[in-house]
C-alpha positions as CSV (number, residue, x, y, z in Angstrom):
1,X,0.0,0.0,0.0
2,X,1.5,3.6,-0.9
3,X,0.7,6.2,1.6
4,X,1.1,9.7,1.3
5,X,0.3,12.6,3.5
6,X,0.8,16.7,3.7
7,X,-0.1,19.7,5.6
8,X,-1.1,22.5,3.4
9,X,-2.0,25.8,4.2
10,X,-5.1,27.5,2.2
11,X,-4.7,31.4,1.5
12,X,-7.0,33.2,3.7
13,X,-10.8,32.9,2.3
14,X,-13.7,35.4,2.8
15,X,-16.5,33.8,4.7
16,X,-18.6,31.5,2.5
17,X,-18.4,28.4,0.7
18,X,-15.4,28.3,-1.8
19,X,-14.1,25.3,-4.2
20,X,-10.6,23.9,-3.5
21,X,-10.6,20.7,-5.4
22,X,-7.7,22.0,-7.6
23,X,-6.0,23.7,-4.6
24,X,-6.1,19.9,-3.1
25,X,-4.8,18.4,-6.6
26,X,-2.2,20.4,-6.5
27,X,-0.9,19.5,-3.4
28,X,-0.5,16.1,-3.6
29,X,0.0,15.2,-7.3
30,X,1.0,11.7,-6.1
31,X,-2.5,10.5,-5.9
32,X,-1.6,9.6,-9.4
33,X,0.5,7.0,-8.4
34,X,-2.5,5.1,-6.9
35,X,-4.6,3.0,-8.9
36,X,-7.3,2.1,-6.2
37,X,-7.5,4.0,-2.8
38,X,-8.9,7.0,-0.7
39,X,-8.1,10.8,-0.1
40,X,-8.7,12.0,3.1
41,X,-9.1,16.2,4.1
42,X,-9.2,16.7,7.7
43,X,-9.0,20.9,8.9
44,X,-7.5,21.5,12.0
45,X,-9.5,24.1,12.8
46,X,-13.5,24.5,14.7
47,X,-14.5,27.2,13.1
48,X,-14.3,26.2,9.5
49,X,-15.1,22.8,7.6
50,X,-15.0,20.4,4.5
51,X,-18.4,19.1,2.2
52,X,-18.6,18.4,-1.0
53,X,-20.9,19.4,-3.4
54,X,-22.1,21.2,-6.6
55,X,-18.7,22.2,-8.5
56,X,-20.6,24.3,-11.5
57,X,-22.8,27.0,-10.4
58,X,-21.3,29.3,-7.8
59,X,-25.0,30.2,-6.6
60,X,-25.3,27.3,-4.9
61,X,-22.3,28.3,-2.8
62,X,-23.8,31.5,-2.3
63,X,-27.2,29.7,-1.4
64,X,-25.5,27.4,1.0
65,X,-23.9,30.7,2.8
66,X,-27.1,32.2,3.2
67,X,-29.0,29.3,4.5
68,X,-26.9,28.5,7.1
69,X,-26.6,31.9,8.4
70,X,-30.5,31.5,8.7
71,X,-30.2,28.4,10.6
72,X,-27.2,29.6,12.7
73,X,-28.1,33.1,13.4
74,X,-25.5,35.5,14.9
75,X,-26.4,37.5,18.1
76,X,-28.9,34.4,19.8
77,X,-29.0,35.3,22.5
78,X,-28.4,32.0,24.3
79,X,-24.6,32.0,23.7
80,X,-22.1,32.3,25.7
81,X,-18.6,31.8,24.1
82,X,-18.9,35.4,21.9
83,X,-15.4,36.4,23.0
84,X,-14.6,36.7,19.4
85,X,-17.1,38.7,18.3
86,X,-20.8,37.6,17.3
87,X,-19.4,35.3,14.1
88,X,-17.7,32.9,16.8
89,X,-19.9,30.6,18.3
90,X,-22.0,30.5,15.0
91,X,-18.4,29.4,13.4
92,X,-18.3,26.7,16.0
93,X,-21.7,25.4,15.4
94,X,-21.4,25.4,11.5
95,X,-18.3,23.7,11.7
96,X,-20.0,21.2,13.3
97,X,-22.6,20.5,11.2
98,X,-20.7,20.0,8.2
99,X,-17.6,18.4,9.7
100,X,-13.9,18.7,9.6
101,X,-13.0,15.7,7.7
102,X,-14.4,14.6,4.2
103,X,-13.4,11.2,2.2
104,X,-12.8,10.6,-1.6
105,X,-12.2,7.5,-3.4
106,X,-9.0,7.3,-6.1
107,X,-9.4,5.9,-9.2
108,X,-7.2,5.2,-11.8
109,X,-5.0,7.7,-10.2
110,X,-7.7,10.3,-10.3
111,X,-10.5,11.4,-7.6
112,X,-13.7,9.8,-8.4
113,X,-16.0,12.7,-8.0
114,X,-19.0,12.7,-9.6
115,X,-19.2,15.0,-12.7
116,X,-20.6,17.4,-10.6
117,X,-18.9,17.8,-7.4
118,X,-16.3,19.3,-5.7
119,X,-14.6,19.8,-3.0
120,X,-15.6,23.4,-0.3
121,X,-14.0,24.6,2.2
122,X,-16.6,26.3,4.0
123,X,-15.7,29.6,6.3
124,X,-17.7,30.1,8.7
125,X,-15.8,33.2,9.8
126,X,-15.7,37.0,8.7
127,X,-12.2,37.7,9.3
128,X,-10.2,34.1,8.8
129,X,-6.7,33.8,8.6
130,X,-5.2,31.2,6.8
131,X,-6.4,27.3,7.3
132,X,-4.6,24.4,7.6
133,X,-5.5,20.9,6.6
134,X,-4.2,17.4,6.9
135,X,-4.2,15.5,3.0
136,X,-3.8,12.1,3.3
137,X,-3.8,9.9,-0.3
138,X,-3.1,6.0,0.3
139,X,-4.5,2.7,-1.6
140,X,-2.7,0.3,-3.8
């Protein structure tokens, strides 16, 4: 079995839902190497996480953003951890939600993404810094 594995570190993104399936590629250009296997993302941060999803229209991204700050509203009242400002624990619950890891087979040396996904990192925060994640390509 061939294993490989990196830390990247994105650019800082505005808050929303952004495509990084070529940032990923890029990164690790020895998925080609494996004929039958997994990629694994995994963020090492709370506030921010992975999905996959629609890779064509950027509304959708824009839809996503919206929605969720309809069903994790800033300013509820109930929270207590707002030490960083009204976006935080609403960052923490998103991140949640979504998750911080994602999974995606290898084939033939290439992700096996259907023809209309890709890969978000979603930012759940309105003044990020840079984000780091975990890539890890391994199969046969």
């Amino acid at each position: 079995m061939k294993v490989f594995q990196k830390e990247i570190q994105l650019k800082p993104y505005s808050r929303g839902f952004h495509l990084i399936t070529e940032t990923v590629l890029h990164a690790i250009p020895e998925i080609e190497q494996i004929e039958v296997g997994q990629l694994h993302l995994f963020i090492k941060h709370t506030s921010a996480s992975l999905t996959i999803n629609e890779n064509a229209d950027y509304t959708v991204r824009t839809d996503f953003e919206n929605h969720f700050n309809v069903l994790v509203p800033e300013h509820a009242p109930y929270y207590e951890h707002t030490y960083e400002g009204a976006d935080d624990m609403p960052a923490h619950i998103k991140a949640s939600l979504l998750g911080g890891s994602i999974q995606v087979p290898i084939t033939s040396g290439r992700l096996n993404l259907g023809i209309w996904q890709g890969i978000y990192l979603c930012e759940h925060r309105n003044h990020a810094s840079s984000r780091n994640l975990v890539v890890t390509a391994f199969g046969v």
